[in-house]
N, C-alpha and C positions, 0 to 999 in steps of 0.2 A: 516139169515140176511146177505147181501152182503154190507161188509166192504168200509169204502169208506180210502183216503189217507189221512194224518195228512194232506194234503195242502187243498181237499177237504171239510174236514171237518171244517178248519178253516173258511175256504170261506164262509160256509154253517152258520156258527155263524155268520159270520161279514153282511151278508146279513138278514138274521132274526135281530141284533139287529138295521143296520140300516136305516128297515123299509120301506116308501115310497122312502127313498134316496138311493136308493141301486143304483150305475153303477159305473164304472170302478173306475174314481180315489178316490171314497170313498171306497169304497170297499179295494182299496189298503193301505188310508191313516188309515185307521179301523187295518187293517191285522199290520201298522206299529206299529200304537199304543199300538195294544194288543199283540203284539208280542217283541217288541223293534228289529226286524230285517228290514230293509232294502229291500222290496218287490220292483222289476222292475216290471212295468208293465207287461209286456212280461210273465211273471213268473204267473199271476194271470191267462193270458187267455184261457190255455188248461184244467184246472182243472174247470175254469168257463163252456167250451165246456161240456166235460165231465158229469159236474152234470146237465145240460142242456137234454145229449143224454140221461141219466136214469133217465129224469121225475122228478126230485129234483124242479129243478128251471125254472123259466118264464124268456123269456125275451121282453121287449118293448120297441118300440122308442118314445122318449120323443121328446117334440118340443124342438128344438136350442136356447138356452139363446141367449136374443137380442146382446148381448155384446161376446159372440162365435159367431167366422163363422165358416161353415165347416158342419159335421157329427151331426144328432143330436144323445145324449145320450141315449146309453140302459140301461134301468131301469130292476134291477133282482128283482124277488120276489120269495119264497118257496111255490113252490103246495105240497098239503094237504100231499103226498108223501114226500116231504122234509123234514116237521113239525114234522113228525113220524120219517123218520130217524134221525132228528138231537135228540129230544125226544130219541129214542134207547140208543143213542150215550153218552146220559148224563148219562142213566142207567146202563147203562156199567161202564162206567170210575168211577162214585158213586160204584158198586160192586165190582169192580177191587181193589178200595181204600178202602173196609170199614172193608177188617180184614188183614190186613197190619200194619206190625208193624211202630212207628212214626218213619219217617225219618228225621234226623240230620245230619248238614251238620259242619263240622269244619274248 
């Protein structure tokens, strides 16, 4: 299994949970929420590259919101290759956690 980066990986959540909506500032606004950090744009688009160049992720141009001018949106989604690593990913971190002793914080 070729490990991906804790920024990848997140990426790869926030695009599976949100679904047909997936492009840039959701993506980022996703990564704030469930992170409580402070994501720059900039910060999200080489790891977005990356799972792009090993097959993870799709990407599509959506048409321009009438009320945007400009660029229209890329829309990400997980090929079946994605689905499986983020799937790894979960069973990982689940066996990593399940004979660990409870940690407590003071």
């Amino acid at each position: 299994m070729d490990f991906l980066s804790r920024k990848e990986e997140l990426i790869l959540l926030a695009i599976w949970k949100l679904g047909d909506n997936a492009y840039g500032i959701t993506v980022r606004d996703a990564l704030v929420k469930n992170t409580g950090i402070k994501w720059l744009f900039g910060s999200i688009y080489t790891p977005l590259t990356k799972l792009f160049d090993k097959g993870l992720i799709t990407k599509s141009d959506g048409q321009t919101a009438l009320e945007q001018e400009g660029r229209p949106r890329v829309y990400f989604k997980l090929t079946p290759k994605g689905k499986k690593a983020l799937a790894k990913i979960k069973e990982l971190n689940a066996a990593l956690w399940a004979d660990a002793p409870i940690l407590t914080i003071k």
